[in-house]
N, C-alpha and C positions, 0 to 999 in steps of 0.2 A: 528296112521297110520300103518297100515300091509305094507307088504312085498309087496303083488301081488297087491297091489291098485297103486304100483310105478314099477313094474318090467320093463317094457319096458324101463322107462325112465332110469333103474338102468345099464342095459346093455348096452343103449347107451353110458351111464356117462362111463362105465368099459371100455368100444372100445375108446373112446376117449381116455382115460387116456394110454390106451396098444399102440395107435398109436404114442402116444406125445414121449412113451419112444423107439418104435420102429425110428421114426424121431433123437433121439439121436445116434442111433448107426449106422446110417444110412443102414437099411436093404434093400435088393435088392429086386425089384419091383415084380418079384414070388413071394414069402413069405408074402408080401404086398396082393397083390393079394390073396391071400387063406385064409391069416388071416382074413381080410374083407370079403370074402364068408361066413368063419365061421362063422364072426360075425352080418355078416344080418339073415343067418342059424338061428342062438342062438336067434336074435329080432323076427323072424317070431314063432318060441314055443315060447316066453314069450308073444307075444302077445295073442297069442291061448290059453295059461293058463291062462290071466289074461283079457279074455273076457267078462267073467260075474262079474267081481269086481264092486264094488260101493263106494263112498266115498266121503267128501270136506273135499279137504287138503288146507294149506296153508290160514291160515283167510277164508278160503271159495273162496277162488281166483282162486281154482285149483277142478272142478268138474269132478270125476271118473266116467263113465255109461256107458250102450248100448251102447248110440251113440258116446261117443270118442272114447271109445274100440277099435266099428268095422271100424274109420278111424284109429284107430293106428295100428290095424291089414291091412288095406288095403294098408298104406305108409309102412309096414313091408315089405310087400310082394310085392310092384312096388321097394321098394328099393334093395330085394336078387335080382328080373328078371334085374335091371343096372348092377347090379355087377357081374351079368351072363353073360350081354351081349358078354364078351371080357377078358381074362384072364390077369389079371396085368397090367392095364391098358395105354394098347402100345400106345395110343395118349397122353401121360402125359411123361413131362420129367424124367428120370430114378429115378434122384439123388433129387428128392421131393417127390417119389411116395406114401411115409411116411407122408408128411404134406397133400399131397391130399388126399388121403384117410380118414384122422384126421378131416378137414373141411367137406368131404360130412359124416363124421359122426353127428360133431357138428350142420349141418345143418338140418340132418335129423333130430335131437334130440331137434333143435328149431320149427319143423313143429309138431312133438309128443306133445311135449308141448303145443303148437297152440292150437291144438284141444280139449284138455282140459280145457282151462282158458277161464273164465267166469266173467273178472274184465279185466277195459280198459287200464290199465295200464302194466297188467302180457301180455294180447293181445300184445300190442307194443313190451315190451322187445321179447317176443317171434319171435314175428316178424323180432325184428331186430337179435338175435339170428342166425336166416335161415339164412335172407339178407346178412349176412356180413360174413359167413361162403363162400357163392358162390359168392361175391366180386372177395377174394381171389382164390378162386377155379377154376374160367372162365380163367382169362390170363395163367392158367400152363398148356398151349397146349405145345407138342413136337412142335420145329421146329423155324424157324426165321420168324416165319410170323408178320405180324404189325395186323392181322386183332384181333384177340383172346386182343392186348391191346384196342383195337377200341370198341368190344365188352365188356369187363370189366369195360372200363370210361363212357361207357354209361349202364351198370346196375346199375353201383355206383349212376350216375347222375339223372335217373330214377325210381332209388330205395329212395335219395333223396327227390326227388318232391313227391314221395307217402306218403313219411313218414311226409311229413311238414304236406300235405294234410288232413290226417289219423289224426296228432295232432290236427290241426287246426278246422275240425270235432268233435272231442271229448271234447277240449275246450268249442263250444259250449253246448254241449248234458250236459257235466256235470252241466255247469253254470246253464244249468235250469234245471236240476233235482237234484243237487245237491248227485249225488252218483256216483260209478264209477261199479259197482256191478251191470251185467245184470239180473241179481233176480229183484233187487230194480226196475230197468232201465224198464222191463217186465210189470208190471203192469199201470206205468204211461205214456210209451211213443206213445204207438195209440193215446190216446188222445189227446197227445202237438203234434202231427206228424199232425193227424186233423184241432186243434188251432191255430198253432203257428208255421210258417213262418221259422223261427230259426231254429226248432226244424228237421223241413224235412229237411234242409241245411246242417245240422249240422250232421242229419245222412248220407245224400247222401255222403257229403264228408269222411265218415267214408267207406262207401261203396267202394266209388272211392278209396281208398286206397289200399283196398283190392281186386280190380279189377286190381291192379298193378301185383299181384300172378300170376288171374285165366288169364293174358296176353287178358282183354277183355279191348273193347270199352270203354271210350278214356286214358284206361292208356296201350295200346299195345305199344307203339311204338318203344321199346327196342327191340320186338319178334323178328324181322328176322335178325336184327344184331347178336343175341346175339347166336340166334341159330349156323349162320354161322360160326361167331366167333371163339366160343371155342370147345374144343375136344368133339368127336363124344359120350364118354361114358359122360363128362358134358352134352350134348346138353341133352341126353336121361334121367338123371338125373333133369335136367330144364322143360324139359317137362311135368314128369308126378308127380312126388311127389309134388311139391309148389300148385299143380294145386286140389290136392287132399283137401289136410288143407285149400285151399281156400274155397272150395265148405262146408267143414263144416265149415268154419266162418261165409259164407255168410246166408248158413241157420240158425246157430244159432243169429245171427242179424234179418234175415226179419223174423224169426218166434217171434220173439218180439216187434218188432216194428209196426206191427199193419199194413202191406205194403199192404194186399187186403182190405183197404178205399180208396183209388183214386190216390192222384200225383202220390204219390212215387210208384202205379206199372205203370201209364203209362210213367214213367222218366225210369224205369227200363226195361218198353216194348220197349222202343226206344235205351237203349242202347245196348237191346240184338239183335236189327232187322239191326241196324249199324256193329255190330261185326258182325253180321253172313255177309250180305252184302259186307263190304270191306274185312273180308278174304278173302271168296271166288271167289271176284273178282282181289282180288292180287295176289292168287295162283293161275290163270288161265294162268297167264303169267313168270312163274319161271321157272328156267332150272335147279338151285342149290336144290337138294333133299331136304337137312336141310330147305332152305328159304323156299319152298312150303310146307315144314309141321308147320314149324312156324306161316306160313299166315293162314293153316288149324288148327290151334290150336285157332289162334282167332275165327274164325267162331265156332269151338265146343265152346267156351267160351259163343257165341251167343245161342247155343243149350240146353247148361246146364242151363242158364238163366233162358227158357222160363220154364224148371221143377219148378227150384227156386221160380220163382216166384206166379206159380201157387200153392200159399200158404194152403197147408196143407197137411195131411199124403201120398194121392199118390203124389201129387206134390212134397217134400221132396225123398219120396222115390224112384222116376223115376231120379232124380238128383244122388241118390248115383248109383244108379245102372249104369246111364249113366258115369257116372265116373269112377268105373270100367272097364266099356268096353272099355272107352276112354286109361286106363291104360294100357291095355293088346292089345290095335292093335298096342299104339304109339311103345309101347315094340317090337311088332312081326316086326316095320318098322325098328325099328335101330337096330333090334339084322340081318337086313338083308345091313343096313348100316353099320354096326361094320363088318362085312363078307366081302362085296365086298373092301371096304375099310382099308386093315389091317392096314396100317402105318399112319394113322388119317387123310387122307387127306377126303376133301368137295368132295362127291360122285354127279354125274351130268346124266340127263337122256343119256347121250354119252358112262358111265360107264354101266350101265344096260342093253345097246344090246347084243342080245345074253345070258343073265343068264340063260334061262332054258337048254338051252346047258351044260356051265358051273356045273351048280350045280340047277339040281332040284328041288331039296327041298328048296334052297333059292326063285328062282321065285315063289315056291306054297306059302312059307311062306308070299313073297311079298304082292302076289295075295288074298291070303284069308285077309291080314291084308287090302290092299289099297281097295277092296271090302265091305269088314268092315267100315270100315270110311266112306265111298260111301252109307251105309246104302241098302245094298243088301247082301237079306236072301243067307243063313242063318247062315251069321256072326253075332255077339253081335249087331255091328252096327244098324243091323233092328230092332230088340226088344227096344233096348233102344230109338232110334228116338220115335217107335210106341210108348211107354209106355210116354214120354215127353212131344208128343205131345197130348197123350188122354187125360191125366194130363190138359192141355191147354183148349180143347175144354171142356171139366170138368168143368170149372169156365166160359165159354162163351167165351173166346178170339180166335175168328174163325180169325179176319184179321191175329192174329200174326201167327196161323197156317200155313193161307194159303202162308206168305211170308217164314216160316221158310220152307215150303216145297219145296218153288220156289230154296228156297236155296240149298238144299240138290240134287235135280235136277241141278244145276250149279256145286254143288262141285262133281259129280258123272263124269263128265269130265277129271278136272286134275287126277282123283283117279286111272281112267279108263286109262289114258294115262301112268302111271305108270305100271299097267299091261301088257298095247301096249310097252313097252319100252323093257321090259324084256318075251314077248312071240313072239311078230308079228314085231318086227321093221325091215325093211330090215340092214343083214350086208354087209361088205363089207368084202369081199375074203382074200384079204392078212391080212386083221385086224383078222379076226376071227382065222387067224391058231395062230397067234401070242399069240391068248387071251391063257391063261391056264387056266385047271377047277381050281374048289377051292377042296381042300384036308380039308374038315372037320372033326375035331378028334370027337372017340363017344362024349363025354360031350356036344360038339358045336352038332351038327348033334342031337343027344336025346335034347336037349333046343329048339332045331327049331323045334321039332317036338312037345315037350311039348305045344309051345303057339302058334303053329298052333293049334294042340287040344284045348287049353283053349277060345280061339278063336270062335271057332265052335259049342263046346260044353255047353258056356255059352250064345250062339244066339239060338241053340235049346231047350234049357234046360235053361231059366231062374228062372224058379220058385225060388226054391232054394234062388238066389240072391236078390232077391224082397222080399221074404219073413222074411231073414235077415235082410234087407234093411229098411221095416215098422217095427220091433219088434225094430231098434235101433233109427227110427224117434220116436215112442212110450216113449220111454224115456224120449224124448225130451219135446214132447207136453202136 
């Protein structure tokens, strides 16, 4: 085993081990703060150097390539933009800000690991890895609230039921293949997915497991508690990285399992037409920022589905790419949540009258992100819908199209109202002298302006990302 075939994960090991002894001495929440900038910093170059590495570590348990790579490089890089959001993480209590920091490391380093393991056993631990890293990590909001433990008892409890779920799948799939190695698993499982009864049970429920991550149809129901729950720099942590390693597990699964033969995509077209559906129609009626991007996070769950499923190279590669984009709007919304809201409190469309007064570049940033999501050019948003769904009609699934569109048209509402909130809302006189702008120092103000750009810049200019995108599906196939 070389060096670079392990780098990322060696830097995560190094940040954990530097937090555990900064938690001994109990360092103040700055320093905390900067050392974890540097240390997402340090993961985003090791990623970058150790992109073209190849390898099977670990009995073969642990596969190096393209395609873990360029998720390890993409959970690199949504995990520096959290740690960017908000310096020192002022929704976190002061005198822990050592073990938090220590947990969103250990957890990033179970989602790294994720996306490398290629045996069903290393998948779980890894899994659980994340999972119980962010257990711990949701209830250490600042403040006396009950909500953050409400939200914690129900990931644990949720995270639970996945995990039984996940075993309980795998159970099956091994008994009758008798191997635990998706090499092995690769060759024989279209066929018992075809045959044998079991065999598609066995994997749905493996699936459904992992649908606990990507917060889709029917393992969401944690999402809007959890979002609300805990601190604003968690929430934005919860949102995009678990959601990342999901999407490659899911594809390294249905690209094996043989899913374009019949049940298991039309079980899988129903549950991406559900997600998309009840998100969008439970974000129609939220007032809590967090809860309507949670509700919006299932329906993307719905979106990224129909890529997935649309089994093969653009179909794969319209998922990564949409996951990207999905990365960098959720990013451009909480880096505009972590702003209006310094002292970690639940931001509500009441909070947002009046922003572009305040501070314009916050409402631009809102605006190009909430339009993004909304799937209007020429944010990422458009590109990736279009690219998802041509993907779709690719393999002939016109109905799923035309309801994922219907959808997109629904969630283009709440999106837009967020907009309305923060450009056109009428205020009210003595409220607005009261409000104060926001004093954005450069670092804040150049970040907002950064993933505005990133923003815009990867809705007009995809190629690029797509192109990387099938070179690290290629690996795969």
């Amino acid at each position: 085993m070389s060096m670079m075939e392990f780098l990322p994960e060696l830097v995560l090991i190094g940040m954990t081990l530097i937090f555990f002894g900064l938690s001994l001495f109990n360092a103040g929440s700055v320093l905390v703060g900067r050392v974890a900038l540097g240390g997402a910093g340090l993961l985003v170059l090791a990623s970058f150097a150790a992109l073209n590495a190849e390898g099977m570590l670990f009995f073969d348990a642990y596969r190096v390539d393209l395609f873990s790579q360029t998720f390890k490089l993409l959970i690199a890089l949504g995990f520096l933009g959290v740690l960017s959001l908000s310096a020192g993480f002022p929704g976190v209590r002061r005198e822990i800000s050592s073990e938090y920091a220590m947990f969103l490391f250990i957890s990033t380093m179970g989602l790294t690991f994720l996306v490398s393991s290629v045996e069903l056993l290393t998948i779980l631990l890894c899994l659980e890895i994340s999972s119980f890293a962010l257990y711990v990590a949701i209830p250490m909001r600042k403040g006396a609230h009950r909500v953050q433990y409400e939200a914690g008892i129900k990931y644990v409890l949720f995270g639970a039921l996945a995990t039984g779920i996940t075993v309980f799948g795998m159970s099956y799939v091994v008994g009758l293949t008798g191997t635990t190695y998706l090499s092995e698993l690769g060759p024989v499982l279209p066929e018992l997915v075809r045959s044998e009864p079991l065999a598609l049970i066995g994997l749905l429920m493996i699936l459904t497991g992992f649908f606990y991550k990507l917060a889709m149809f029917p393992m969401h129901f944690w999402t809007p508690d959890v979002y609300e729950g805990a601190a604003n720099e968690t929430t934005a942590f919860v949102a995009t990285l678990p959601k990342i390693a999901a999407v490659a597990l899911l594809i390294r699964f249905v690209a094996s399992s043989g899913a374009d033969t019949g049940h298991l995509i039309w079980i899988l077209s129903v549950f991406a037409v559900l997600s998309m559906t009840y998100g969008n129609l439970a974000a129609l009626v939220q007032n809590d920022i967090k809860r309507l991007l949670a509700f919006s996070s299932i329906a993307h769950a719905g979106y990224v589905m129909v890529g997935i499923l649309s089994v093969g190279p653009e179909g794969f590669a319209s998922a990564i790419y949409y996951v990207f984009g999905y990365m960098v709007m959720t990013l451009g919304c909480f880096y505009v949540i972590c702003q209006v809201a310094p002292a970690g409190e639940n931001l509500t469309f009441e909070g947002l009258k009046g922003l572009h007064r305040r501070s314009p570049l916050l409402a631009l940033t809102l605006a190009v992100a909430a339009c993004g999501m909304a799937g209007i050019p020429p944010a990422v948003g458009f590109p990736t819908k279009f690219l998802v769904f041509t993907a779709a009609i690719g393999k002939g699934y016109f109905g799923l199209v035309i309801l994922a569109v219907i959808n997109a048209a629904i969630s283009a509402f709440y999106y837009l109202k967020l907009v309305r909130a923060a450009y056109a809302l009428p205020e009210n006189e003595p409220a607005a002298e009261e409000r104060k702008g926001f004093a954005l120092g450069l670092p804040v103000a150049a970040f907002g302006v950064f993933i505005t750009a990133v923003i815009l810049a990867s809705g007009l200019f995809p190629e690029p990302i797509v192109a990387m995108a099938r070179e690290a599906v290629g690996a795969l196939l």
